[in-house]
C-alpha positions, 0 to 999 in steps of 0.5 A: 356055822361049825357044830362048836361055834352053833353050840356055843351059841346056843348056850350063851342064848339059853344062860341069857333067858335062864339069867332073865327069868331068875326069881324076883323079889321087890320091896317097897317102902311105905313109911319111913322116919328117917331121923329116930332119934333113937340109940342103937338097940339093945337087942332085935325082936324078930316076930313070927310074922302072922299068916291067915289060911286064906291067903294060902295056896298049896300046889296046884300041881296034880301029883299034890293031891296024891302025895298028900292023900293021907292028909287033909288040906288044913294039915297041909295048909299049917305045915306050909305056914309052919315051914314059910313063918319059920323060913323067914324068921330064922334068916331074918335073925342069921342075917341081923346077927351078921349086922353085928346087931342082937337080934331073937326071935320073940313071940307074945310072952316075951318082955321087951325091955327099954331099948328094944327093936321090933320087927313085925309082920303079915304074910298075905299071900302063899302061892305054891304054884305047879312045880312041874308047869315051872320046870317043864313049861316055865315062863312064869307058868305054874309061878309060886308068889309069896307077899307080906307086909314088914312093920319096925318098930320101937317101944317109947313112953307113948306106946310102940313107935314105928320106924320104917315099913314096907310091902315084899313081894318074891316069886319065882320069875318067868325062866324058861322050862324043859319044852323050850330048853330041850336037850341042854336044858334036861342036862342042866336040870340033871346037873342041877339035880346032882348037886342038890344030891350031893349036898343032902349028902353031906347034910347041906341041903335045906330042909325046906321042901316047900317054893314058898320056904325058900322064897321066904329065905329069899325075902328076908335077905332082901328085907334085911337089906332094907333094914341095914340101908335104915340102921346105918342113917340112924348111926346104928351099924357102920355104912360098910355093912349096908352096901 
């Protein structure tokens, strides 16, 4: 076989297991009205979803404890928290908006108003995982998770009405390390590496620096998703915008 064809081989196997072990994200649905009977909300109430200090795990990674030595574990843990609860927020909203709907983040002081939109929810598991154990051994060693459970609801004479409810899970899948990628592999990472740079360059970059942030941006894309297929059955966004 010539050098190019064996190379070009080579390649094409490894794009497949990186396309493979690409992060997953799954949402379940666990309740459902599907006939509301209610008018297009007048605005979206995005909640910080609440979090317990349990449900978290920082990363299990050995550079952790140095690099956070002048911070003690409780400080870590609210930092984390912070970063993944404002993570899912922010996306939630960008991507409500894009639905052409009015959504705002909303918090316990805020009135809500006849014709609101509720959007609730618990993060019950914050897995950082081993950054080092994903890039250098990767098959799901080292895995950061992130979980939480999503309750929409509207405001009825009754109470609070839920509409549509939902389990989402992400992680970061089970792509392939630098042990088995090798060569090629370290001049991706290097690439990759490059372009992370000159995005922060140009003041791109996320300012996430934890896995579970960026799974949490992830989730509520996905979340959000779930949300369009569900506002356009009720006639509250054109069919268009939920495919």
């Amino acid at each position: 076989m010539h050098v190019k064809t064996a190379l070009k081989v080579t390649l094409t196997g490894l794009l497949g297991l990186l396309m493979v072990g690409c992060a997953n994200n799954k949402i379940k649905t666990t309740y459902v009205d599907e006939n509301s009977g209610l008018a297009k909300p007048t605005t979206v109430l995005v909640y910080d979803f609440t979090v317990d200090p349990q449900a978290v795990k920082k990363s299990s990674s050995p550079l952790s404890g140095i690099i956070g030595s002048n911070e003690n574990a409780a400080e870590e843990k609210n930092k984390l928290i912070a970063e993944v609860v404002d993570a899912m927020s922010k996306e939630l909203v960008k991507k409500i908006t894009e639905l052409g709907l009015n959504p705002k983040r909303a918090d316990q002081t805020t009135t809500v108003t006849p014709g609101a939109l509720l959007i609730t929810g618990q993060i019950t598991n914050i897995d950082e995982g081993s950054n080092i154990k994903r890039n250098v051994i990767g098959f799901g060693a080292g895995q950061s998770s992130l979980d939480a459970n999503v309750v929409v609801m509207a405001p009825v004479a009754s109470g609070n009405k839920e509409l549509i409810s939902f389990d989402a899970h992400g992680d970061s899948g089970e792509k392939p390390g630098a042990l088995v990628l090798g060569p090629v592999g370290a001049a991706a990472g290097a690439g990759t590496a490059a372009t992370v740079a000159a995005n922060a360059a140009q003041g791109v970059a996320s300012s996430y620096k934890s896995a579970s942030a960026h799974q949490a941006e992830d989730m509520a894309e996905k979340i959000n998703t779930q949300l369009a297929k569900y506002f356009s059955k009720q006639g509250w966004i054109s069919a268009d915008l939920a495919k």
